[in-house]
C-alpha positions in Angstrom: 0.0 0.0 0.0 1.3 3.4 -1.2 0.5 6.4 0.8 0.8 10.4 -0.2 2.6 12.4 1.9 -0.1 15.1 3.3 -2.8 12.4 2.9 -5.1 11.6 6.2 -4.6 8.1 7.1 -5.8 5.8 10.5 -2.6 4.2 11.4 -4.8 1.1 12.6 -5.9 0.9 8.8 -2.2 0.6 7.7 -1.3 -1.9 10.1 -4.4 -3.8 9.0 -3.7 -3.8 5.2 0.1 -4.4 6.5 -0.6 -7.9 8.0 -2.5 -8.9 4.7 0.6 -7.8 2.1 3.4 -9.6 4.4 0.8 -12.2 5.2 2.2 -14.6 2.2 5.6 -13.6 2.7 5.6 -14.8 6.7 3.6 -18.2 6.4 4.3 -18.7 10.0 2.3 -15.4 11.0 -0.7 -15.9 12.7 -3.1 -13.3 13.6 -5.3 -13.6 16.9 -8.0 -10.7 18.1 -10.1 -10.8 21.3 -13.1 -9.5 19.7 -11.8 -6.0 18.4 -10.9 -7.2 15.0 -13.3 -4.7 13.2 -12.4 -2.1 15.4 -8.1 -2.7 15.0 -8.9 -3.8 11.2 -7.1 -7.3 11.7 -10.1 -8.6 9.9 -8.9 -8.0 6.7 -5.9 -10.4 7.8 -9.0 -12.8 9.0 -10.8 -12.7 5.6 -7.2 -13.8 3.5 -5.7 -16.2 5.5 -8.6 -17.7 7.7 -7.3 -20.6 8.8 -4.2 -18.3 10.2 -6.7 -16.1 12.1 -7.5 -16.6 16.2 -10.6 -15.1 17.0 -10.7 -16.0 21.1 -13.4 -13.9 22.1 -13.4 -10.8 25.1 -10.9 -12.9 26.6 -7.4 -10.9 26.8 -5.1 -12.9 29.4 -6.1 -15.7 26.9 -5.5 -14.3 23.6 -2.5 -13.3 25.1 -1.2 -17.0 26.7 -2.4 -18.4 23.4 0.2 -16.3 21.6 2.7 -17.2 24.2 2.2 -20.8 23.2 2.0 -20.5 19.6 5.2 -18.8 19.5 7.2 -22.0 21.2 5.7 -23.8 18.3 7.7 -21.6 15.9 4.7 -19.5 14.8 5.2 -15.4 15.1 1.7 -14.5 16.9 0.7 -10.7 16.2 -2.0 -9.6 18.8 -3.9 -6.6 17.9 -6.2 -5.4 20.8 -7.3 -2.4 22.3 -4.0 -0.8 24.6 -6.0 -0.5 27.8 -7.5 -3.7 28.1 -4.0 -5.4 26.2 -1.5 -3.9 28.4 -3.8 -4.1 31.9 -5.8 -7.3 31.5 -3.1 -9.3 30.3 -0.1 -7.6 32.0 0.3 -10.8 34.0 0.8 -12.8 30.7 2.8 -10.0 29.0 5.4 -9.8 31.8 5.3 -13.6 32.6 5.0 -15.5 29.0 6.1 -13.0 27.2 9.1 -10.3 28.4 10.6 -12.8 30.8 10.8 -15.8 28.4 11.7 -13.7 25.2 8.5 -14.9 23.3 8.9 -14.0 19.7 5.0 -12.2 20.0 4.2 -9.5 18.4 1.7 -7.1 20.2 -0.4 -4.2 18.6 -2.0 -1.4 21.3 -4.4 0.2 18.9 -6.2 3.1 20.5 -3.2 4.4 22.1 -3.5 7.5 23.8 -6.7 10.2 23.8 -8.6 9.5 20.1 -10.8 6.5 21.1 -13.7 8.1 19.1 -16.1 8.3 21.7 -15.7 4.7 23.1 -15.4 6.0 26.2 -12.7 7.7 28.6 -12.1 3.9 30.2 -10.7 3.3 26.5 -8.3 6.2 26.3 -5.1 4.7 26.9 -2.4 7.2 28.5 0.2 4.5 30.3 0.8 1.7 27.7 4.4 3.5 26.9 5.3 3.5 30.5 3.6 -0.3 31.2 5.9 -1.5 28.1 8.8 0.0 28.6 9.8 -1.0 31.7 9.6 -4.5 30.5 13.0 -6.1 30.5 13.5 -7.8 26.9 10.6 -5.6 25.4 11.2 -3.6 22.0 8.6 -0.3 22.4 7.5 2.2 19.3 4.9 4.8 18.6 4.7 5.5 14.8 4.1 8.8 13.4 2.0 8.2 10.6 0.7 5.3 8.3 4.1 4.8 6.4 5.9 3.8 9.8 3.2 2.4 11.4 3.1 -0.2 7.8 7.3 -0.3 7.9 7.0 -1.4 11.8 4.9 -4.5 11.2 7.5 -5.6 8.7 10.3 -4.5 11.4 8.4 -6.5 14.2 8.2 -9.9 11.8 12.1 -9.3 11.3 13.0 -8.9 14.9 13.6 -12.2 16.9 11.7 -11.5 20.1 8.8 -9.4 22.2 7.7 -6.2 20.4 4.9 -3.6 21.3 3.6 -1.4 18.9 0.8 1.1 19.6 -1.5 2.9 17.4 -4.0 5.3 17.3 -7.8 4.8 16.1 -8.1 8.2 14.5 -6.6 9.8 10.9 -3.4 11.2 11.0 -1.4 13.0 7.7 1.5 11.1 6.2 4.6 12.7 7.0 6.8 10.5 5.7 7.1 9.3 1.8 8.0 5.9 0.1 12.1 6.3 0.8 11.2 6.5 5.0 12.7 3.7 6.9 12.7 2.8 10.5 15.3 1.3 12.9 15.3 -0.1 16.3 16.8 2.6 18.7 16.9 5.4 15.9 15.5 8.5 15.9 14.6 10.6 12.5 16.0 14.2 12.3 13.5 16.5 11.0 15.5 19.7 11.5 18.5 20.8 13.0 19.0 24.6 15.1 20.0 26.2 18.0 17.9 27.9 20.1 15.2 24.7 21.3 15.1 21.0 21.2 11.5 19.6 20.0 11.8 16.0 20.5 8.0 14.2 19.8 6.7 10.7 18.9 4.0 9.2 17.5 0.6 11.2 16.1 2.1 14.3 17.6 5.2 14.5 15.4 3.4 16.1 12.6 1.9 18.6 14.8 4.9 18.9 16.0 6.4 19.6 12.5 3.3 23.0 12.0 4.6 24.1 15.6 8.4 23.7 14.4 7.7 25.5 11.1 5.9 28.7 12.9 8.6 29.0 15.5 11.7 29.0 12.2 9.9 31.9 11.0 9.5 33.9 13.8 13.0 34.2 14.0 13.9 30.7 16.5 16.7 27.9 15.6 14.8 25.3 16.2 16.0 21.2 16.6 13.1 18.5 15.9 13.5 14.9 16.4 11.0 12.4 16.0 11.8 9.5 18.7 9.4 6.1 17.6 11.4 3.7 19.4 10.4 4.5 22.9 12.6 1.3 24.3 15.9 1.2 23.0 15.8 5.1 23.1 18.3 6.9 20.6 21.0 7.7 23.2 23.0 9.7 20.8 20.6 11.5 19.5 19.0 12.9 23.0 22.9 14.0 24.3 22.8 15.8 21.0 19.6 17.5 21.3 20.3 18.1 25.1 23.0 21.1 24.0 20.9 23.4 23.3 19.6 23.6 27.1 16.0 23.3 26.7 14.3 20.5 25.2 10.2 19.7 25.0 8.8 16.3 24.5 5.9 16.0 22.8 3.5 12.8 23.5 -0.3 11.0 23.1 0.9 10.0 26.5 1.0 10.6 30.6 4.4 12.6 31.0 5.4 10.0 33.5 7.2 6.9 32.4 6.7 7.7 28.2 9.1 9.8 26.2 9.2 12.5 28.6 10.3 10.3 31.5 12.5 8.5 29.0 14.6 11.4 28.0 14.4 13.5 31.9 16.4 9.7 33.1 19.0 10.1 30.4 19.2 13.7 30.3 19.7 13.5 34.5 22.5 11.3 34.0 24.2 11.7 31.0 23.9 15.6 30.0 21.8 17.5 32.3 19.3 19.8 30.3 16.3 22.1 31.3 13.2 19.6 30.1 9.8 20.5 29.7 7.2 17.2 29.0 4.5 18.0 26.8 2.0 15.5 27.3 -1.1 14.1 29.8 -0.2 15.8 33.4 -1.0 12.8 36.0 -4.9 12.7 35.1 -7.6 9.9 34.2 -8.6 11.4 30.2 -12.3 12.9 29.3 -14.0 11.6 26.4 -15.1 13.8 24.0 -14.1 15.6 20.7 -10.4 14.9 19.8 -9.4 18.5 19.4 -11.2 20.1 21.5 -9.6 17.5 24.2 -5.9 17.9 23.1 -6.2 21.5 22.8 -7.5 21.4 26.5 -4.6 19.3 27.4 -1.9 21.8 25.7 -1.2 19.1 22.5 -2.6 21.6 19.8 0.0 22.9 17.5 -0.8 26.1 18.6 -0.5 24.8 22.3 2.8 23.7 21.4 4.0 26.6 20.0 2.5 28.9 22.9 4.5 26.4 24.9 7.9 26.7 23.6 7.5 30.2 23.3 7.0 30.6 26.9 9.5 27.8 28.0 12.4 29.7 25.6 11.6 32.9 27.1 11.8 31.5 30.6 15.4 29.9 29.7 16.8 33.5 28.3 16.1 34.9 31.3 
């Protein structure tokens, strides 16, 4: 699937059409759903290669051990279910069957974050990042747009071992074009300055980009860094970012335990930095309209940019 740059695309509708392209390429790829698959779009996967498709029902821990099990059969299990319910019903299974015994399962959180389109604010999934990440043996991203979200089910199938992808339910524009690729523990320059460090992930890096693009031309050097691997983080590339002296993170997440907690422990350690993390403050989320929500929660570009502003003039001074 080919994707135009600009284009408004729902990452869970790439990841979808993903599993059905490498599907004949990865016979041993199975695809199992607790009851979500219209919802996360592995149906598609379901309606191509049926008899490689696990419908288990509202039964996460399950769905979950199943995987687990396949996976000592030689099998690469890919488990696409809501992130709330994945990462907190079956945590005991994650961590256990999982993490701790290197299980080569593949896990999709889809409705990462705020957009949960009315589903409820139980839905709205602010933690997975944090839950994840601090999961020995665990490989953690948060794609940008459809083109990485697609390129990271390929990278998942590739990578020998436990791997946690999130997405988000609503559209998102394609940032990235055909030439994009995606490592483990690499982060993606978008712009280089002097002045401020924008380091974002996932659906807020091309809001992000707007926010980057006002600040240039009113006169600030501004560095931007998408981060999508969460867990290895980029090392290098946050020391690098850190010399400017003020960096903001940008997430769909809480600020504690996601990229902002991620780049405050290395930045405390390795090259101390004035940090300011962009992102859900400690709180349970509302449900409601997207924008208006983000907006309320300081994630609109023009949030962003009111908060760097502020945060720049604070560091002059």
């Amino acid at each position: 699937m080919k994707y135009q740059q600009g284009q408004i695309v729902e990452q869970r509708a790439a990841i979808g059409d993903a599993l059905v392209e490498f599907g004949g390429d990865y016979p041993d790829l199975v695809v199992l759903d607790p009851d979500v698959a219209a919802s996360s779009r592995s149906q598609a996967f379901g309606k191509k290669y049926p008899q490689r498709f696990y419908e288990v029902g509202i039964a996460e821990q399950n769905c979950v051990g199943i995987a687990a099990g396949l996976s000592s059969l030689g099998y690469i299990p890919f488990v696409s279910a809501f992130a709330t319910f994945l990462t907190h019903r079956s945590g005991d299974q994650i961590r256990n069957s999982i993490a701790h015994t290197r299980a080569n399962v593949k896990l999709n959180g889809a409705y990462g974050g705020l957009p949960t389109g009315g589903a409820g604010a139980t839905h709205a999934c602010f933690e997975d990042l944090a839950l994840m990440r601090v999961l020995p043996n665990m490989v953690v991203f948060d794609p940008a747009d459809a083109v990485e979200a697609r390129l990271l089910v390929k990278l998942a199938l590739d990578t020998e071992g436990p791997f946690y992808l999130r997405s988000v339910r609503c559209g998102v524009p394609v940032v990235f074009d055909e030439s994009y690729r995606v490592e483990i523990g690499k982060a993606v320059w978008l712009r280089e300055g002097r002045d401020i460090s924008l380091i974002s992930t996932g659906m807020m890096t091309p809001r992000v980009m707007g926010a980057a693009d006002v600040l240039t031309k009113q006169g600030i050097s501004v560095t931007h860094i998408h981060m999508p691997c969460i867990k290895p983080l980029d090392r290098e590339a946050v020391i690098k970012a850190s010399q400017t002296g003020l960096i903001i993170t940008v997430e769909n997440h809480s600020v504690i335990g996601g990229l902002g907690g991620a780049v405050a422990e290395l930045c405390s350690a390795e090259f101390p930095s004035r940090i300011k993390r962009l992102g859900f403050q400690d709180l349970f989320l509302e449900s409601g309209d997207d924008e208006v929500l983000f907006d309320s929660y300081g994630l609109s570009e023009q949030k962003i940019i009111n908060a760097a502003q502020d945060a720049l003039r604070n560091h002059r001074n």
